[in-house]
C-alpha positions as MATLAB code, in Angstrom:
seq = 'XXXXXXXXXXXXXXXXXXXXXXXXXXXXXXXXXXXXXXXXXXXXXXXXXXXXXXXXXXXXXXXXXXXXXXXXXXXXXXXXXXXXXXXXXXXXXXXXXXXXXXXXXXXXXXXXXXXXXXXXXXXXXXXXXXXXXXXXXXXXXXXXXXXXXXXXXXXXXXXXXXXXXXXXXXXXXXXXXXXXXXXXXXXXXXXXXXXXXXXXXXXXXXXXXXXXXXXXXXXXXXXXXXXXXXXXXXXXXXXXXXXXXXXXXXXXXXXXXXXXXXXXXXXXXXXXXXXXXXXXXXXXXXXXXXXXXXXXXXXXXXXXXXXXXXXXXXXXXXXXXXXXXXXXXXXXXXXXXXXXX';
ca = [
     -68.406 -110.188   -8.460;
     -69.038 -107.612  -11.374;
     -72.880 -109.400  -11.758;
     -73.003 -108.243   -7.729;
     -70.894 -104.664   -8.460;
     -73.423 -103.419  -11.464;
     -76.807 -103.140  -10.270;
     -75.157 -100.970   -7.515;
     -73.722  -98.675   -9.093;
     -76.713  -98.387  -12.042;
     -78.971  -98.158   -8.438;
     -76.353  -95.510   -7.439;
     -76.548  -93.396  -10.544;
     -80.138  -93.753  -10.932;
     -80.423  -92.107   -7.523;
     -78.019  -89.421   -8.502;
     -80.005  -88.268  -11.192;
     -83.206  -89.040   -9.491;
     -81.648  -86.443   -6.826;
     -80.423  -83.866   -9.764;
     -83.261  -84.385  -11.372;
     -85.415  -83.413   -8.819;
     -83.319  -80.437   -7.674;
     -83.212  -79.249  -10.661;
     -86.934  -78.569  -10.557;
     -87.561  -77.789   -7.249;
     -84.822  -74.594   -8.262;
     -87.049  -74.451  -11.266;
     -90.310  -73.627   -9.264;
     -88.389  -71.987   -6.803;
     -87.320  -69.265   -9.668;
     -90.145  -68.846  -11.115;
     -92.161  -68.242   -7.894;
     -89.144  -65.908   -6.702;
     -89.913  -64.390  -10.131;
     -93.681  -63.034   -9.769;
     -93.109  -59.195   -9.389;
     -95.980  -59.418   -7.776;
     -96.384  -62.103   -5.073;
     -98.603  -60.277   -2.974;
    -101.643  -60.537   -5.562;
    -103.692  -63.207   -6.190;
    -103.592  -64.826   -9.567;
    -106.662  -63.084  -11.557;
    -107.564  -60.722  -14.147;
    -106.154  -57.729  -12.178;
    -103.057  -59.054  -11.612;
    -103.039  -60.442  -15.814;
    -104.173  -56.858  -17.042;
    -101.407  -55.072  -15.243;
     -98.847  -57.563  -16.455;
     -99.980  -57.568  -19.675;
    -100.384  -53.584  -20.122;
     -96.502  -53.210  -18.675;
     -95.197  -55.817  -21.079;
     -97.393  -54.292  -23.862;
     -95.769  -50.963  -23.516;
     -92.282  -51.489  -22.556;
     -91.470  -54.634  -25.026;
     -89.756  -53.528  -27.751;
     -91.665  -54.132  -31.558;
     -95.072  -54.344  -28.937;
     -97.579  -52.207  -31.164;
     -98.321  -50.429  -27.743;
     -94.802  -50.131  -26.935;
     -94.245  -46.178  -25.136;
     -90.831  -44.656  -24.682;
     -89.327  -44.872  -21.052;
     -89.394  -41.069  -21.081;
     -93.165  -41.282  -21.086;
     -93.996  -44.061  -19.139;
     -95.523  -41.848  -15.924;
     -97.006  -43.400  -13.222;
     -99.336  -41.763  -10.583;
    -100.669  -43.092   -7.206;
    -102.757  -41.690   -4.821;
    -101.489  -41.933   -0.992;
    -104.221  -41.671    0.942;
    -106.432  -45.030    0.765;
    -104.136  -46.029   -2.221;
    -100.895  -46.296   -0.772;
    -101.966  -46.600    2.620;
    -104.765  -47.159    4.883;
    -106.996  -43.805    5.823;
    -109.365  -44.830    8.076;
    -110.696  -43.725   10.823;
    -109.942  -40.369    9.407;
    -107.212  -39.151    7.276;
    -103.598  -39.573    8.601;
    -102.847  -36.060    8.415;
    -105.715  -35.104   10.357;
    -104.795  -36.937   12.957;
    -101.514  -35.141   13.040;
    -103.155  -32.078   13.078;
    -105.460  -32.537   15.690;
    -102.521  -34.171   17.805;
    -100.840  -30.764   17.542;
    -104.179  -28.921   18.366;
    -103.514  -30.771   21.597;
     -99.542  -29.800   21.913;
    -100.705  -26.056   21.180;
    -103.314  -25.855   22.955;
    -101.988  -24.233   26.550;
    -100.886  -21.149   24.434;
    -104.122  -21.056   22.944;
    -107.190  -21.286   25.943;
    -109.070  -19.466   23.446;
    -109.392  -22.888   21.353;
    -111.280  -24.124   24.465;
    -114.515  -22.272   22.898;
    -113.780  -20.593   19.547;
    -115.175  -23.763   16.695;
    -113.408  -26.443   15.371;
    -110.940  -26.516   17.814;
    -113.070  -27.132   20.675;
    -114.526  -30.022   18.547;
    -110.984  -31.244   18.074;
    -109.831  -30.931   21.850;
    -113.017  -32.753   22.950;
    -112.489  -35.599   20.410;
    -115.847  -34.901   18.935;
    -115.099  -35.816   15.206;
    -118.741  -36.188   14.227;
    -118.794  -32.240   15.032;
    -115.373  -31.468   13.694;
    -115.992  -32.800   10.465;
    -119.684  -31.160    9.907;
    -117.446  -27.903    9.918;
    -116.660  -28.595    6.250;
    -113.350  -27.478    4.366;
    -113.640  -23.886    6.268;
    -113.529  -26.100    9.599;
    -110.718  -28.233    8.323;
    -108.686  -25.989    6.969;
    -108.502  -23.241   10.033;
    -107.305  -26.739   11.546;
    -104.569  -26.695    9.380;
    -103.675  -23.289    8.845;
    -103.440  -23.197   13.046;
    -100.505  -26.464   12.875;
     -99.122  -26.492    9.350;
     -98.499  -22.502    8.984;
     -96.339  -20.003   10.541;
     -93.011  -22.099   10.728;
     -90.520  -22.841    8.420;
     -90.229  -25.423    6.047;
     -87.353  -27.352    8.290;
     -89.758  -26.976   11.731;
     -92.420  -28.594   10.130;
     -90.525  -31.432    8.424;
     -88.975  -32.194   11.684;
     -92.582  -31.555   13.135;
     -94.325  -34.593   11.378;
     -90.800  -36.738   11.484;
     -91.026  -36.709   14.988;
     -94.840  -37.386   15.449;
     -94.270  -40.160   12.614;
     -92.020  -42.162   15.627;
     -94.367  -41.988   18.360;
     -97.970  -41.917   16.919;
     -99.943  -45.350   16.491;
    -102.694  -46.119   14.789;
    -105.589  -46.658   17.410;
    -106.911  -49.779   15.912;
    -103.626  -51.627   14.877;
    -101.245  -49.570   17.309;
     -98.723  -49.978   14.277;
     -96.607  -46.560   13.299;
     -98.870  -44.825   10.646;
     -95.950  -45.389    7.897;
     -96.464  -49.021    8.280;
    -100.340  -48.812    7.399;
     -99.015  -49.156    4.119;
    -100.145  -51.697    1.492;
     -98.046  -54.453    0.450;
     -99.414  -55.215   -2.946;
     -99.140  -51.450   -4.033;
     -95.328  -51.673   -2.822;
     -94.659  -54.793   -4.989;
     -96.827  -52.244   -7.864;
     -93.920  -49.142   -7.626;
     -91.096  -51.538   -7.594;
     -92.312  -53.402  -10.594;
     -93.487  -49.969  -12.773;
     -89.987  -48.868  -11.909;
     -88.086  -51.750  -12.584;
     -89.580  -51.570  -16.167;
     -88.879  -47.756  -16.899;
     -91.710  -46.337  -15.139;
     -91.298  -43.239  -13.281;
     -93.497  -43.301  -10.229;
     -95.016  -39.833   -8.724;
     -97.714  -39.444   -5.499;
    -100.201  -36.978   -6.498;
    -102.283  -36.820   -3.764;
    -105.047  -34.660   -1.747;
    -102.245  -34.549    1.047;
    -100.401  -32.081    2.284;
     -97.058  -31.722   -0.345;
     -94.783  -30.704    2.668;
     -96.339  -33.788    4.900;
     -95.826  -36.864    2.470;
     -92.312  -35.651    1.486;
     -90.809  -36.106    5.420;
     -91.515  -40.251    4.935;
     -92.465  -41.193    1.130;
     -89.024  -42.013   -0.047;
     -88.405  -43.793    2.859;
     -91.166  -45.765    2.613;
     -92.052  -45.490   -0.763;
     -88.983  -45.264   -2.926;
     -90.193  -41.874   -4.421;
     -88.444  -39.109   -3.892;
     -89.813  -35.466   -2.738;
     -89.374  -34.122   -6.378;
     -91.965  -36.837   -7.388;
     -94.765  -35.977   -4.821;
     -97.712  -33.545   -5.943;
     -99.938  -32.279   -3.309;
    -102.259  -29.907   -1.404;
    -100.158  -27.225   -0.088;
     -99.917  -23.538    1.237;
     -98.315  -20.526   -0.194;
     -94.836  -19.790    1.286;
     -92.533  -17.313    1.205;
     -89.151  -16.382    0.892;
     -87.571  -15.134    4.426;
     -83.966  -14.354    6.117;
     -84.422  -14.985   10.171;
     -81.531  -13.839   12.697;
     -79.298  -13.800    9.088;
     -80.575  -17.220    7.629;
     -82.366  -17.598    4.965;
     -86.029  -19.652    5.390;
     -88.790  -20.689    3.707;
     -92.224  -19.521    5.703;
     -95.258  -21.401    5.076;
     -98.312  -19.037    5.011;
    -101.949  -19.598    6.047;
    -103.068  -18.867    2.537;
    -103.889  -22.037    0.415;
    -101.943  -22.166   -2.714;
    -103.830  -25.485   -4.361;
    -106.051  -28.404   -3.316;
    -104.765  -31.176   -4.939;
    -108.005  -33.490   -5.016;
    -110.827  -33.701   -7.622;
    -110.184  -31.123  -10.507;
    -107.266  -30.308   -8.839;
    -105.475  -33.509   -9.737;
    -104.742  -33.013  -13.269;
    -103.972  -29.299  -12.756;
    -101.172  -30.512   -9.988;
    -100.018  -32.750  -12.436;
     -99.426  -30.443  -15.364;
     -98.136  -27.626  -12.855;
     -95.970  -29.579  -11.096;
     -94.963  -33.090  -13.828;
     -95.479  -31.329  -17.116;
     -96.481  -34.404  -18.817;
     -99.964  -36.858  -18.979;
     -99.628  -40.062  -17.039;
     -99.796  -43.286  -18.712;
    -100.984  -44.752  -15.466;
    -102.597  -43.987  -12.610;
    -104.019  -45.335   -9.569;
    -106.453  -44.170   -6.671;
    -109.346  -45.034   -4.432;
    -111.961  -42.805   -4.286;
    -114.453  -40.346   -6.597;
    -111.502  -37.649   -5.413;
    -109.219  -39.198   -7.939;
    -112.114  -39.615  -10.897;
    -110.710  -36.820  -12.925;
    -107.172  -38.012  -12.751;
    -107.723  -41.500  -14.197;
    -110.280  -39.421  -16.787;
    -107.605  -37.137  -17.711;
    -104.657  -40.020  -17.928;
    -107.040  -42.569  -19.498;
    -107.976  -39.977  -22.139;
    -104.892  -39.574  -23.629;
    -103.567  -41.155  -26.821;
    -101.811  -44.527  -27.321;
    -102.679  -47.035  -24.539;
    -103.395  -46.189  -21.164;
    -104.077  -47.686  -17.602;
    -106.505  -46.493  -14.753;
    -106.566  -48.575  -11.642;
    -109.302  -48.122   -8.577;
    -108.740  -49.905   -5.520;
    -112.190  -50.740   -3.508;
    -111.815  -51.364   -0.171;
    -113.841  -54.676    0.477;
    -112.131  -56.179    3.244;
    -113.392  -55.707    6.797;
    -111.416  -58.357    8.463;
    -107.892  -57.120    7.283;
    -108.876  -54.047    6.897;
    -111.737  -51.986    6.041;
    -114.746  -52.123    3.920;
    -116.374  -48.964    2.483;
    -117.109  -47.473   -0.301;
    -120.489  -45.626   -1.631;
    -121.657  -43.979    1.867;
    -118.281  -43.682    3.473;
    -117.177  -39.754    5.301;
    -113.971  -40.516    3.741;
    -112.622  -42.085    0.292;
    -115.589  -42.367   -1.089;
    -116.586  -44.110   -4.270;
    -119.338  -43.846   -5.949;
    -119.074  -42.088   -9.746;
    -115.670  -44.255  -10.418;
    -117.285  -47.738   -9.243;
    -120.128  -46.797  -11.693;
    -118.299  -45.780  -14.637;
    -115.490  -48.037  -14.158;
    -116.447  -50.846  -16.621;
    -117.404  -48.560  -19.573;
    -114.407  -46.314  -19.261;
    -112.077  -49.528  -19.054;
    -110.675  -49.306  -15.867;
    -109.758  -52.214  -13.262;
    -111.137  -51.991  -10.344;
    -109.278  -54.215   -7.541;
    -111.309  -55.460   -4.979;
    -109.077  -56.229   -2.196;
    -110.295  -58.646   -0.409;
    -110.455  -61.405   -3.794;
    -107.376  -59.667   -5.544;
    -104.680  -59.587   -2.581;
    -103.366  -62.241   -0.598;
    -101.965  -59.679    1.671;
    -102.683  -56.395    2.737;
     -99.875  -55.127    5.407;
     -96.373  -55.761    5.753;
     -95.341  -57.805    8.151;
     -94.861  -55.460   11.370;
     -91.344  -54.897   12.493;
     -90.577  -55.711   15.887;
];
């Protein structure tokens, strides 16, 4: 009988640790795919030099290793943080308010850009320039208080869709550049917006959907004042621009409103060439990041002739100044979140 009994129970506990053995390393893969900071990217040379430069410079004894209180991150929003085609998001906001306002304004119905705007003629609207654009602007962003237009763009944020995906505009966010914050952040980073964007517009939704607060957003924005209304105190925004936040502007907003160079930094078009100059220029090591938008099935592809985001000088000048350049369509596996119900 124990001849009989033996080779059952060695069969037994050979399948036993067949079993362990092989859970064992499923739970292995499983934690080391659960483990990739950034699943969302495709294994490749971006992904590797982003990985390497955060390890490099927050391992301690790395030669390259920076201080927590100096690891600053900047991101562009528009094209780098979400999508901004067919025209800017904020645009469209504006011109859906030209809309709202319109009946107490039948002047608009002649009187250039607005007529452009009410007609939907964005071809015309847009030849009017940055003097076009920003009497646009100073019509819907100015003349209310600071609460009114927070509330203003929080509300339009529910209802407005994108006309191509007909997803809420704070879901044409990118995926990969979510999985980018969370990982800077999670290894000391402190992550800022600095943006061509209106200040006042990407504070109502960026924490919410960015994780960065409205202390860490730099922006375009108008000059505002200081007023007490029916015994409560407001603050006004004006008509008068107080900075544009894009180009040249970029590493002035930072310095005015961070105080400090970045030690990375991130956009999309030649609008944020002198930021990644400025950052990549300073001492110690340094990352600049361009995103090119190569994908026309998922999303868009544009880049040298586009009206909008266009990049030109930093596609050019990328390789020599040492900057990675992602090209979306090889580098990310994904591009959207998946859409809530």
């Amino acid at each position: 009988m124990q001849l009989r009994i033996l080779p059952y129970r060695f069969a037994t506990t050979a399948l036993w640790l067949l079993f362990v053995s092989l859970a064992c390393l499923s739970a292995g893969v499983w934690a080391a795919e659960s483990n990739d900071p950034l699943p969302s990217w495709s294994d490749g040379k971006t992904k590797q030099a982003i990985v390497s430069f955060v390890e490099k410079t927050t391992r301690q004894g790395s030669p390259g290793f920076v201080p927590e209180n100096q690891r600053i991150a900047t991101f562009d929003n528009d094209g780098t943080l979400w999508a901004e085609q067919p025209v800017y998001f904020q645009l469209i906001y504006a011109l859906d308010q030209v809309k709202k306002m319109a009946p107490q304004h039948p002047e608009w119905k002649s009187e250039e850009p607005f007529a452009s705007a009410l007609k939907g003629d964005m071809e015309k609207l847009m030849a009017s320039g940055k003097e076009g654009l920003m009497k646009i602007i100073a019509a819907t962003h100015a003349d209310m208080t600071a609460d009114e237009f927070s509330e203003n763009v929080s509300q339009w944020l529910k209802t407005a869709r994108h006309p191509k995906t007909n997803r809420p505009y704070n879901e044409m966010i990118y995926q990969p550049m979510l999985e980018l914050l969370d990982y800077l952040r999670a290894n000391g980073f402190k992550t800022f917006i600095v943006s061509g964007g209106g200040i006042d517009f990407m504070r109502v939704f960026a924490e919410q959907t960015y994780g960065i607060p409205p202390d860490q957003v730099v922006g375009s924005s108008l000059k505002a004042e200081y007023k007490v209304r029916n015994g409560k105190p407001e603050i006004v925004k004006l008509a008068d621009i107080n900075l544009v936040n894009d180009k040249e502007g970029k590493p002035v907003g930072i310095h005015r409103y961070i105080g400090q160079r970045p030690l990375f930094a991130a956009g999309n078009s030649d609008g944020d060439f002198q930021m990644l100059e400025w950052t990549t220029a300073g001492k110690g090591p340094r990352f600049g990041l361009l995103l090119h938008h190569t994908d026309d099935k998922r999303e868009w592809a544009y880049d040298r002739k586009s009206h909008i985001g266009r990049l030109e000088k930093g596609l050019d000048q990328a390789k020599d100044r040492g900057w990675t350049v992602i090209d979306m369509q090889q580098d990310w596996n994904q591009v959207f979140p998946v859409a809530t119900p």
